[in-house]
PAGU-523441 format. One record per atom (N, C-alpha, C, O): residue in three letters; atom name; y negated, x negated, z. Coordinates in pm, whole numbers, plus 50000, padded with zeros to 5 digits. Atoms other than C-alpha are relative to their C-alpha. Layout:
<atoms>
+------+------+-------+-------+-------+
| code | site |     y |     x |     z |
+------+------+-------+-------+-------+
|  ala |   CA |     Y |     X |     Z |
...
+------+------+-------+-------+-------+
</atoms>
This chain:
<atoms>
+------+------+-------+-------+-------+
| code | site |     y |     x |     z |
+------+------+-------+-------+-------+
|  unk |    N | 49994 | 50113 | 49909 |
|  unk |   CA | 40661 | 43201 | 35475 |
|  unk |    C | 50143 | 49983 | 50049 |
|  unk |    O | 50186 | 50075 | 50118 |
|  unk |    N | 49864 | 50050 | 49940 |
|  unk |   CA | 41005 | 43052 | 35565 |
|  unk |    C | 49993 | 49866 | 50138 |
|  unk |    O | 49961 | 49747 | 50137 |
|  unk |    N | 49984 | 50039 | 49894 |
|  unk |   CA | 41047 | 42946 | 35887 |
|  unk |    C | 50091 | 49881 | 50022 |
|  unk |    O | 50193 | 49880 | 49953 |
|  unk |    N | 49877 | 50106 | 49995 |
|  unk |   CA | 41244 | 42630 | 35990 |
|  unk |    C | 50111 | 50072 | 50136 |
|  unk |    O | 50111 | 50173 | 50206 |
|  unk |    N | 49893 | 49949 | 49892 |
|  unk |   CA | 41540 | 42643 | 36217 |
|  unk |    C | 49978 | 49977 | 50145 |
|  unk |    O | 50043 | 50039 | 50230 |
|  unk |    N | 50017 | 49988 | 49857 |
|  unk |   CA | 41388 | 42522 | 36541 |
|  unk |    C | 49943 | 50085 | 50060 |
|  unk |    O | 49967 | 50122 | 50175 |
|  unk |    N | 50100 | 49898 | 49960 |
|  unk |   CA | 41098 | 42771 | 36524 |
|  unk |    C | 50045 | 50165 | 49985 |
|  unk |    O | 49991 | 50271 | 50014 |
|  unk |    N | 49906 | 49892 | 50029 |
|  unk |   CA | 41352 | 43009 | 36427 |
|  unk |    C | 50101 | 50049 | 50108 |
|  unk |    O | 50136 | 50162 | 50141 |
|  unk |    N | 49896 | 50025 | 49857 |
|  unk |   CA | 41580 | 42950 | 36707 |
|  unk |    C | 49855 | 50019 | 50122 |
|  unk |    O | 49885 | 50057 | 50235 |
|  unk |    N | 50123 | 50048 | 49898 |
|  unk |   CA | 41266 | 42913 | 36922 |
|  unk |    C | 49954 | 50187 | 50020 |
|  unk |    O | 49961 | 50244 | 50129 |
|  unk |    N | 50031 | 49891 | 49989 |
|  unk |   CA | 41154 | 43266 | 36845 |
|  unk |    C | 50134 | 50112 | 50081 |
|  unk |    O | 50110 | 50203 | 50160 |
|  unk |    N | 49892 | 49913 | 50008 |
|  unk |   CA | 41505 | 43430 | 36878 |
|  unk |    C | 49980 | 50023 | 50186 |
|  unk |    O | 49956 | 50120 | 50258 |
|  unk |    N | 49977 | 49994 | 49850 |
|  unk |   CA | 41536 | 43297 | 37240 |
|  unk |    C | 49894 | 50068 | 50092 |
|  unk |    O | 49926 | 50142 | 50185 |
|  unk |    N | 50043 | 49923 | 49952 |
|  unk |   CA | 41227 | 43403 | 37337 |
|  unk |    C | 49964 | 50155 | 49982 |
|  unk |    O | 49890 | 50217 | 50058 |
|  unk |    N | 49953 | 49846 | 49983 |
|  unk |   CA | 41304 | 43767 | 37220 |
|  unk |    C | 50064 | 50025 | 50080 |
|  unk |    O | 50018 | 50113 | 50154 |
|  unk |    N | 49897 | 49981 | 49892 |
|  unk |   CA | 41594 | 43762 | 37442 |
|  unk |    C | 49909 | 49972 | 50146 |
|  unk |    O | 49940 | 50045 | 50241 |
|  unk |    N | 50079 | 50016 | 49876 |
|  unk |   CA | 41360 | 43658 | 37726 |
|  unk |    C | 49944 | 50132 | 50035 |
|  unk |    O | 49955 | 50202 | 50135 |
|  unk |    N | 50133 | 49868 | 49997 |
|  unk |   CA | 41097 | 43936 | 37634 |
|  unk |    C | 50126 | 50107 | 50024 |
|  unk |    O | 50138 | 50158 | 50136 |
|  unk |    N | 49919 | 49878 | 49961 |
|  unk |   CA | 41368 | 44188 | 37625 |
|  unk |    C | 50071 | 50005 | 50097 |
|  unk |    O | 50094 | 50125 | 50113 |
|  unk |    N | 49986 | 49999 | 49873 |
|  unk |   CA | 41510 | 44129 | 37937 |
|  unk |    C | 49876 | 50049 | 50101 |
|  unk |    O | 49875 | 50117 | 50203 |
|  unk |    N | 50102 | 49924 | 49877 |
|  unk |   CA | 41172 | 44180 | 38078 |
|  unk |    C | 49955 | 50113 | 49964 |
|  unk |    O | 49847 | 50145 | 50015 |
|  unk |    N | 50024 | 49854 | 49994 |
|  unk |   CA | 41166 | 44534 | 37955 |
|  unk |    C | 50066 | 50082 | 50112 |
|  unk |    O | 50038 | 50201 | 50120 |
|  unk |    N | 49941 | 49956 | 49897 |
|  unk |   CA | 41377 | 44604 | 38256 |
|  unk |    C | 49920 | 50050 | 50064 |
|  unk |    O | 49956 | 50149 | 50127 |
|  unk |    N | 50110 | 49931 | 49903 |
|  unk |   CA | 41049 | 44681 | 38430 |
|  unk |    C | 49918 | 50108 | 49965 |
|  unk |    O | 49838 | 50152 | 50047 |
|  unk |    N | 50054 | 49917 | 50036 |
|  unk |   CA | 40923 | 44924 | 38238 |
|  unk |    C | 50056 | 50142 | 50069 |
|  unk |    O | 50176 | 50162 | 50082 |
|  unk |    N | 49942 | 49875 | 49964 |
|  unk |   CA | 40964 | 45259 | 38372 |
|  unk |    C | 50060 | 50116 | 49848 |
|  unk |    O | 50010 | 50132 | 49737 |
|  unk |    N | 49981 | 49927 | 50155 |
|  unk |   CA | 41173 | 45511 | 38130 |
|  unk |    C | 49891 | 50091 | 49960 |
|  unk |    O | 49910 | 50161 | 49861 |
|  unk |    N | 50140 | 49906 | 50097 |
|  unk |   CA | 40854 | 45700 | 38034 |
|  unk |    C | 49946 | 49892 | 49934 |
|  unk |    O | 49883 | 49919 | 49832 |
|  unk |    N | 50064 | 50092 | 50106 |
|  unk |   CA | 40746 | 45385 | 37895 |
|  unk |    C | 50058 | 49958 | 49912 |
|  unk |    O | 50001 | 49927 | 49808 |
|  unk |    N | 49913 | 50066 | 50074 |
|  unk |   CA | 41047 | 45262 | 37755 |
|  unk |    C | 50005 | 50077 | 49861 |
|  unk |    O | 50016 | 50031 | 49747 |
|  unk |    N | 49956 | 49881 | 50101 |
|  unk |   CA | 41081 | 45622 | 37570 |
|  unk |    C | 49890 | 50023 | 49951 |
|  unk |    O | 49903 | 50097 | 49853 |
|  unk |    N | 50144 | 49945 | 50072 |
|  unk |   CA | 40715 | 45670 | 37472 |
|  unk |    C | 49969 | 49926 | 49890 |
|  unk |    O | 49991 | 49807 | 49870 |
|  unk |    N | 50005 | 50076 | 50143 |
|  unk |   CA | 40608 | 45625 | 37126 |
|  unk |    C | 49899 | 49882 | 50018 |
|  unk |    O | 49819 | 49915 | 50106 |
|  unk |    N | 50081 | 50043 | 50031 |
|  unk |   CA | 40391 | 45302 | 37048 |
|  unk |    C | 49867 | 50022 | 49970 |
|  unk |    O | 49764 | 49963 | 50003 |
|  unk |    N | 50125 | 49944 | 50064 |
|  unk |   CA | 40162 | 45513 | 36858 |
|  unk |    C | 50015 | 50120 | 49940 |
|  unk |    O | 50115 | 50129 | 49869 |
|  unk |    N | 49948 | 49906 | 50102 |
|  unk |   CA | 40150 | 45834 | 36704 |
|  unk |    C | 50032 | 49992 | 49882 |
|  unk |    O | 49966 | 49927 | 49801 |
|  unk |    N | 49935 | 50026 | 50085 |
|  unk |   CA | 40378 | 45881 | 36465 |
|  unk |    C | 50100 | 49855 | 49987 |
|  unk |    O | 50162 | 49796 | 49898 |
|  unk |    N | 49908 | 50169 | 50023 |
|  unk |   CA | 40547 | 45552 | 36557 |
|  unk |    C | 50113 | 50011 | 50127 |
|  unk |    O | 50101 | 50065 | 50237 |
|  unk |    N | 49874 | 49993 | 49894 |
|  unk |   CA | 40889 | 45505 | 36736 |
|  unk |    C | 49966 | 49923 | 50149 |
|  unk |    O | 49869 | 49848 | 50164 |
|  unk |    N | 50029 | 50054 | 49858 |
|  unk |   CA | 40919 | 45405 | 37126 |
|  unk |    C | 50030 | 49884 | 50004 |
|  unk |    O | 50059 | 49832 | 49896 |
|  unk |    N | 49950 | 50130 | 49966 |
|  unk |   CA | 41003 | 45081 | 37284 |
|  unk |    C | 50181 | 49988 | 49944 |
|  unk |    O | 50252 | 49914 | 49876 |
|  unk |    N | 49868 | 49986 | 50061 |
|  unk |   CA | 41328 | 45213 | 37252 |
|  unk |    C | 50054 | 49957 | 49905 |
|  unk |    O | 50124 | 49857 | 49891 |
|  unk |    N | 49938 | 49974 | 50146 |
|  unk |   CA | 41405 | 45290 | 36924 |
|  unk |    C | 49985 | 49843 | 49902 |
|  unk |    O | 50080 | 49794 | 49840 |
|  unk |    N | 50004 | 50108 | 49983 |
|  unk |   CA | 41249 | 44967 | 36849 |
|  unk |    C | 50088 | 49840 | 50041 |
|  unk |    O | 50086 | 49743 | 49966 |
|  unk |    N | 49932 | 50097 | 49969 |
|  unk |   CA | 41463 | 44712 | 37027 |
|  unk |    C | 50141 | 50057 | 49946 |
|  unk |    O | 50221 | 49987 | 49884 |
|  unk |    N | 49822 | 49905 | 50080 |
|  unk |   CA | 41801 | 44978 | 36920 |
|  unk |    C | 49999 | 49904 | 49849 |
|  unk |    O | 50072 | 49814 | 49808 |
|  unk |    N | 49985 | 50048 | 50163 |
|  unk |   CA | 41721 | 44889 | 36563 |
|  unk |    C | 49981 | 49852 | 49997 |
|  unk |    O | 49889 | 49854 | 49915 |
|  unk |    N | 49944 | 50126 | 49980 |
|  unk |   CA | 41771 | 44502 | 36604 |
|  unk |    C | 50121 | 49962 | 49998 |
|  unk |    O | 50174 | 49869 | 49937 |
|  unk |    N | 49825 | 50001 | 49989 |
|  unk |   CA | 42126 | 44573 | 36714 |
|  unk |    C | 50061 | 49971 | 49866 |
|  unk |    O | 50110 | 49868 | 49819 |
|  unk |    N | 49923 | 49983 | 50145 |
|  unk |   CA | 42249 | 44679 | 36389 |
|  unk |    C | 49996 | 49860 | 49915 |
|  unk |    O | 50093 | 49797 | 49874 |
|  unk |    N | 50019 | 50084 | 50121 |
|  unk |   CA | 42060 | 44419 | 36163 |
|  unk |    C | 50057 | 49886 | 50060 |
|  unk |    O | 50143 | 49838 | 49985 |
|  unk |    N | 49935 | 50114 | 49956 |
|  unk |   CA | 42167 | 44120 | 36387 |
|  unk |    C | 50142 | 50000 | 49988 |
|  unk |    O | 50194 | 49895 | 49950 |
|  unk |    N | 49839 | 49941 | 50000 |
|  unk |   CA | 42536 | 44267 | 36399 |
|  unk |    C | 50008 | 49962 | 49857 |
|  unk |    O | 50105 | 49889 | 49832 |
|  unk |    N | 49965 | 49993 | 50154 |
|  unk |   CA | 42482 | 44274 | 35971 |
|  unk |    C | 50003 | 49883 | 49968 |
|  unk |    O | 50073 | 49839 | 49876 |
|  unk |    N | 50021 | 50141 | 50075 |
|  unk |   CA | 42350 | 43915 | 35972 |
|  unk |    C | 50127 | 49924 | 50065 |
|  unk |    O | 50181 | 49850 | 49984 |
|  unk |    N | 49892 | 50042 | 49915 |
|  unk |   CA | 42637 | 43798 | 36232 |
|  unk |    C | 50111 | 49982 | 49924 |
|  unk |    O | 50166 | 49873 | 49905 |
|  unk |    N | 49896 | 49993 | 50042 |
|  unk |   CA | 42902 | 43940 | 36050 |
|  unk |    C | 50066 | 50038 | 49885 |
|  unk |    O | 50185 | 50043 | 49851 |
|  unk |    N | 49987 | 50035 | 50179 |
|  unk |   CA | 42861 | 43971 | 35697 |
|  unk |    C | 49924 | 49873 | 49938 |
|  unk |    O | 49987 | 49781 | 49886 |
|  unk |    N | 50036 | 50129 | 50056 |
|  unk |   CA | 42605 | 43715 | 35589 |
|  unk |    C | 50042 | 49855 | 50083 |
|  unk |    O | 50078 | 49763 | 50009 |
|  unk |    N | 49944 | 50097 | 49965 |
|  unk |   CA | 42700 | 43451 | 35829 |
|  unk |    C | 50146 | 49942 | 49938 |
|  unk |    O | 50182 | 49835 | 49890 |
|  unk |    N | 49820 | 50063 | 50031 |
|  unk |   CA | 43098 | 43471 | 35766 |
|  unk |    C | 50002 | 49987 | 49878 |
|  unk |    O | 50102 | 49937 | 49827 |
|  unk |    N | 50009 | 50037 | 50166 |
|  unk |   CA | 42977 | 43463 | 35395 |
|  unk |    C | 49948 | 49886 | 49956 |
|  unk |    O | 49978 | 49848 | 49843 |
|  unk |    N | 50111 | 50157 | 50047 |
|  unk |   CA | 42719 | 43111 | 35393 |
|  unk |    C | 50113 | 49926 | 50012 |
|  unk |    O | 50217 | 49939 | 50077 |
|  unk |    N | 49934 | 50115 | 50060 |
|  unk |   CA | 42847 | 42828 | 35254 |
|  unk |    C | 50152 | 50030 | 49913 |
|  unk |    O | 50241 | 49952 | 49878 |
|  unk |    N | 49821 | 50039 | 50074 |
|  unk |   CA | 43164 | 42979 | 35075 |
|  unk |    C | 49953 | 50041 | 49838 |
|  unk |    O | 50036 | 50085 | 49759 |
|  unk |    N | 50040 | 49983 | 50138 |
|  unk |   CA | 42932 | 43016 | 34738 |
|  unk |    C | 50010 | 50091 | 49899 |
|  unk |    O | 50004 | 50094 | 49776 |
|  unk |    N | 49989 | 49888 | 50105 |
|  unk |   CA | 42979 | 43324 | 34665 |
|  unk |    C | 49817 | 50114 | 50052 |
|  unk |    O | 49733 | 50097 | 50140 |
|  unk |    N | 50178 | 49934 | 49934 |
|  unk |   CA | 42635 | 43608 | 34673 |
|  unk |    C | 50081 | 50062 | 50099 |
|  unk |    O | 50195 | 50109 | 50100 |
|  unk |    N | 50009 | 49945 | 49873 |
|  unk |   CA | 42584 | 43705 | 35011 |
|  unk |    C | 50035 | 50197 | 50013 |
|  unk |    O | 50027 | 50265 | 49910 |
|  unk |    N | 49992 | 49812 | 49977 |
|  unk |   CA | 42647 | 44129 | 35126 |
|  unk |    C | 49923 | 50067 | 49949 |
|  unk |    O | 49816 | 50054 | 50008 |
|  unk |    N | 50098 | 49918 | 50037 |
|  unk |   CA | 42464 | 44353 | 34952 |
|  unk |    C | 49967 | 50081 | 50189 |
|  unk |    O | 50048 | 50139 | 50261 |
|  unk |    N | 50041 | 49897 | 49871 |
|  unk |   CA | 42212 | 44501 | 35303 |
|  unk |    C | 50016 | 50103 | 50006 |
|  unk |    O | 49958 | 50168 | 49919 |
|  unk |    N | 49963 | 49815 | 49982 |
|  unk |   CA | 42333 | 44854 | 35408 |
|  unk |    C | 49835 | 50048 | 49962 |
|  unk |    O | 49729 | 49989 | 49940 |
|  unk |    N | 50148 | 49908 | 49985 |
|  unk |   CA | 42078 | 45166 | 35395 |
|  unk |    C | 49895 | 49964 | 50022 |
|  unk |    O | 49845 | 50048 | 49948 |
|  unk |    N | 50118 | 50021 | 49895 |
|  unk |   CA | 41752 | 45045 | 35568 |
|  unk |    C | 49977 | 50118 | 50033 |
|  unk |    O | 49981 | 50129 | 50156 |
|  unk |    N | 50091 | 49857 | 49914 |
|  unk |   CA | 41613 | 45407 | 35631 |
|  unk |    C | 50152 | 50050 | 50072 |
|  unk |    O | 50132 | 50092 | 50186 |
|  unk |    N | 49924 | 49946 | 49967 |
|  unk |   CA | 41983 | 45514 | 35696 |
|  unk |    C | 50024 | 49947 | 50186 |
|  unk |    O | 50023 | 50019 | 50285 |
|  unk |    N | 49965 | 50106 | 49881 |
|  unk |   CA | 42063 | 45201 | 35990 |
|  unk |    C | 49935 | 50027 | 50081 |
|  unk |    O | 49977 | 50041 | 50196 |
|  unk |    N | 50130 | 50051 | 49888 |
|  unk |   CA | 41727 | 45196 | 36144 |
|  unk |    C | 50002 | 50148 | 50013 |
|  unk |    O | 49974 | 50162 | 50132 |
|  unk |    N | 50002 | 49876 | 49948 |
|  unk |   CA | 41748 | 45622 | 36144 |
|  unk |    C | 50125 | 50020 | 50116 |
|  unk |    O | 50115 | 50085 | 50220 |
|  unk |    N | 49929 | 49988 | 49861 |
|  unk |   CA | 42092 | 45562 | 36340 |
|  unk |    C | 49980 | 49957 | 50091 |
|  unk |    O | 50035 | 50000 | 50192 |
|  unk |    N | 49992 | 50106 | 49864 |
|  unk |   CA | 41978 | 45294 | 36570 |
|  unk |    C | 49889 | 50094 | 50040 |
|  unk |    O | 49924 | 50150 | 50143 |
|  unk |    N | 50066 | 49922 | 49926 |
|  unk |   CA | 41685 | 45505 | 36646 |
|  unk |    C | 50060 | 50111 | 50062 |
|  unk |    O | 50015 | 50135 | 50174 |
|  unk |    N | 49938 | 49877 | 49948 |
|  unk |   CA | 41896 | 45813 | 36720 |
|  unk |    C | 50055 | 49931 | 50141 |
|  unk |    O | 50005 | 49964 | 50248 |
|  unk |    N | 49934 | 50014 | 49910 |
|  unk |   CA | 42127 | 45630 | 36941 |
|  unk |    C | 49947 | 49927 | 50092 |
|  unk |    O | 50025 | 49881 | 50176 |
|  unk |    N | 50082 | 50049 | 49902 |
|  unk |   CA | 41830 | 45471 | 37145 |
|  unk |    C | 49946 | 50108 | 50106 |
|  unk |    O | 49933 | 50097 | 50228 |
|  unk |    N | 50014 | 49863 | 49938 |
|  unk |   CA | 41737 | 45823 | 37226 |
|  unk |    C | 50065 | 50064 | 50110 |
|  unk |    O | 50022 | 50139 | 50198 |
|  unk |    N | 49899 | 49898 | 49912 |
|  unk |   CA | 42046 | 45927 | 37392 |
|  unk |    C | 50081 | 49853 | 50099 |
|  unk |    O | 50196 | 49861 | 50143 |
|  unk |    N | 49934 | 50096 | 49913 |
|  unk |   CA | 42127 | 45594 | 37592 |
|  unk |    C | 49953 | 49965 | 50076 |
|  unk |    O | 49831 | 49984 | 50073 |
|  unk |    N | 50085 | 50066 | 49873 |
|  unk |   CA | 42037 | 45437 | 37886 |
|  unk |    C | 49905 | 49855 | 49952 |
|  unk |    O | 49946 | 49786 | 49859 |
|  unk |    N | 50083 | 50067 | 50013 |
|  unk |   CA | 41723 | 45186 | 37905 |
|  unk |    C | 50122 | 49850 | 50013 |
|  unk |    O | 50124 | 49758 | 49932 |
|  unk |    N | 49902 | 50147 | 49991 |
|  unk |   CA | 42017 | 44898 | 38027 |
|  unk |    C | 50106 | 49960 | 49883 |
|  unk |    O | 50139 | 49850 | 49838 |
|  unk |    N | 49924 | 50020 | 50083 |
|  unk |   CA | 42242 | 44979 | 37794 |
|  unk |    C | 49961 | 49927 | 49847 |
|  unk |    O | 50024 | 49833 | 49797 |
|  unk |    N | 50034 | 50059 | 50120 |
|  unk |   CA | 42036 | 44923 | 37456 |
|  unk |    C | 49939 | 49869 | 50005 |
|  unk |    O | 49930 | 49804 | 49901 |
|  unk |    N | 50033 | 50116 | 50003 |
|  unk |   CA | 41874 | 44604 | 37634 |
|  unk |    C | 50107 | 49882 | 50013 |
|  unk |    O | 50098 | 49762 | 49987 |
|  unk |    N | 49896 | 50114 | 49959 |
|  unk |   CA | 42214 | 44469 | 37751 |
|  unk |    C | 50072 | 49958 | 49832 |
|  unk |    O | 50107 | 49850 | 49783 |
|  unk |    N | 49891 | 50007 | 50148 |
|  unk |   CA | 42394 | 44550 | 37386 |
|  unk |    C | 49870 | 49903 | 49934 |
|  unk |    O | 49920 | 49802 | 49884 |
|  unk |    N | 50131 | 50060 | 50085 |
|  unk |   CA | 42019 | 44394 | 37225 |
|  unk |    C | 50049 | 49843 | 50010 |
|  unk |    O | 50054 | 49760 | 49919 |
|  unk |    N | 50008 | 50178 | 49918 |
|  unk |   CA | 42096 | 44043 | 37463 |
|  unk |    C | 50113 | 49932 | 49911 |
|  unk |    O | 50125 | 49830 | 49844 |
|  unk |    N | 49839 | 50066 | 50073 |
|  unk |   CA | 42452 | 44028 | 37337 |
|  unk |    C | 50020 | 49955 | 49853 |
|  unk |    O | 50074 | 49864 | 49790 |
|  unk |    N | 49955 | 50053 | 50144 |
|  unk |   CA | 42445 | 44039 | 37028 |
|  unk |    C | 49880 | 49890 | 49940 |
|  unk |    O | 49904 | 49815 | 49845 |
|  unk |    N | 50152 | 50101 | 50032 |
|  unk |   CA | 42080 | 43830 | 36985 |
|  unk |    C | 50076 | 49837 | 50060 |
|  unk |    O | 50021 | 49734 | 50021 |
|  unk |    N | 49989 | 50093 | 49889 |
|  unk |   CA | 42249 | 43567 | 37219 |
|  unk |    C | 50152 | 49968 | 49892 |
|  unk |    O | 50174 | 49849 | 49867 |
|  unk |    N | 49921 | 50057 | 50077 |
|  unk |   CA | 42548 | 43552 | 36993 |
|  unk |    C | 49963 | 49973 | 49870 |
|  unk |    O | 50021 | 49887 | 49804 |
|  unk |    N | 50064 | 50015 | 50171 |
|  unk |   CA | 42357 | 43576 | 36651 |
|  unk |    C | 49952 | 49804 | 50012 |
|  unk |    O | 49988 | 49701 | 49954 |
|  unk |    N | 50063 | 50130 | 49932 |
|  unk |   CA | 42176 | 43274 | 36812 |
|  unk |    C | 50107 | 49903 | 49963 |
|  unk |    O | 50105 | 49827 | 49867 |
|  unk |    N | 49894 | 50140 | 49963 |
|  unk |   CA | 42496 | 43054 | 36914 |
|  unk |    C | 50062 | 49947 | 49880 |
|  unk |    O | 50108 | 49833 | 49872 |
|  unk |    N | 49958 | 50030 | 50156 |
|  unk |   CA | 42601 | 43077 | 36525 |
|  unk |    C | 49904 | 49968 | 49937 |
|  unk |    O | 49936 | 49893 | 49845 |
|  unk |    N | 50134 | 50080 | 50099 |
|  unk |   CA | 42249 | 42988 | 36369 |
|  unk |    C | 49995 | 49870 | 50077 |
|  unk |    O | 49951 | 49798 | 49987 |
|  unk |    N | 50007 | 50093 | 49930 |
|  unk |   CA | 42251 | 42686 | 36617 |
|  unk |    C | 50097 | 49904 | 49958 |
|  unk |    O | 50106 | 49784 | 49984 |
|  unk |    N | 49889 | 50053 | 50078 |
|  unk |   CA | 42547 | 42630 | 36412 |
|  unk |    C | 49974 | 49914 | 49859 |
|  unk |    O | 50021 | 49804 | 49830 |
|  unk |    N | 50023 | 50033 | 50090 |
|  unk |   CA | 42417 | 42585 | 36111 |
|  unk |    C | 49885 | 49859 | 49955 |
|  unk |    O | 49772 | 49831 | 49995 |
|  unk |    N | 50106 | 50142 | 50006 |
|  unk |   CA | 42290 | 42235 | 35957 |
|  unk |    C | 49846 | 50034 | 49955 |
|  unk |    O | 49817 | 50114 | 49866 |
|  unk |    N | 50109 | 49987 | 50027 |
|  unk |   CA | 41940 | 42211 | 35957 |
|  unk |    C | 49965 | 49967 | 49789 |
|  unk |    O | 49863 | 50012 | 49736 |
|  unk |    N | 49992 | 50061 | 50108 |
|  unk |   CA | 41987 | 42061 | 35582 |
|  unk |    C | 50011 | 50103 | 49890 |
|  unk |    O | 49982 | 50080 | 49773 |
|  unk |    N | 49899 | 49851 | 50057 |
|  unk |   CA | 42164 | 42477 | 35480 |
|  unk |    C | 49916 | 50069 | 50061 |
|  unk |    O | 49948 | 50187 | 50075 |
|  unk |    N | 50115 | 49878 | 49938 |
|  unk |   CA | 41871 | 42638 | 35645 |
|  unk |    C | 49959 | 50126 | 49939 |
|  unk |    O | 49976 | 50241 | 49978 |
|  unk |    N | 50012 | 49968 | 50063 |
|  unk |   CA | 41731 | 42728 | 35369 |
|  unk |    C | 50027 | 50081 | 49912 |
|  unk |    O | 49939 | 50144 | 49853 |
|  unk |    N | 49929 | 49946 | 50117 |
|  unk |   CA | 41949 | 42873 | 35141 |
|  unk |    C | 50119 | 50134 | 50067 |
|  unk |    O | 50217 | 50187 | 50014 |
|  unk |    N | 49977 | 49867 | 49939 |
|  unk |   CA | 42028 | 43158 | 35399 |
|  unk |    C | 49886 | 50075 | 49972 |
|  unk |    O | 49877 | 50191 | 50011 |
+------+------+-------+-------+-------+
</atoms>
């Protein structure tokens, strides 16, 4: 299913909403797993960082100049660091770094013509 760009944009922002309102969680909730065997809230919103950071600043600064896009780093490697370093940080810190970079990923897809949607 490919998404268009408003419902795309539409979703993003309200991630950034939702993750702001993890502020209320207490850190036993923030840090507790989902499910057994499954990562916390944490580790969870950490691993966003990275991939938005990858789409930001490799595939973005790469669309439209016609050449193939970045080969994607590791997946088990990225999402094993962003989980690590969710572990050892503060609950503000991984939601504030989450906002920033979601909130700038954003302001550059907002960029893009609805017409080139696609072919990201």
């Amino acid at each position: 299913m490919t998404l268009n760009k408003e419902s795309t944009i539409a979703h993003f922002e309200h991630s950034i909403e939702w993750v702001q309102s993890l502020t209320e969680l207490t850190d036993k909730e923030w840090r507790r797993a989902i499910a057994d065997g499954k990562w916390s809230t944490a580790e969870i919103i950490a691993h966003f960082v990275p991939w938005d950071e990858f789409i930001l600043k490799a595939r973005l600064k790469e669309f439209g100049n016609d050449q193939p896009l970045p080969q994607a780093p590791d997946v088990h490697k990225m999402n094993q660091q962003s989980a690590e370093r969710a572990r050892k940080e503060k609950k503000s810190e991984t939601i504030v770094r989450f906002i920033a970079v979601r909130t700038e990923l954003l302001q550059e897809m907002k960029k893009i013509e609805p017409s080139r949607w696609n072919e990201l």
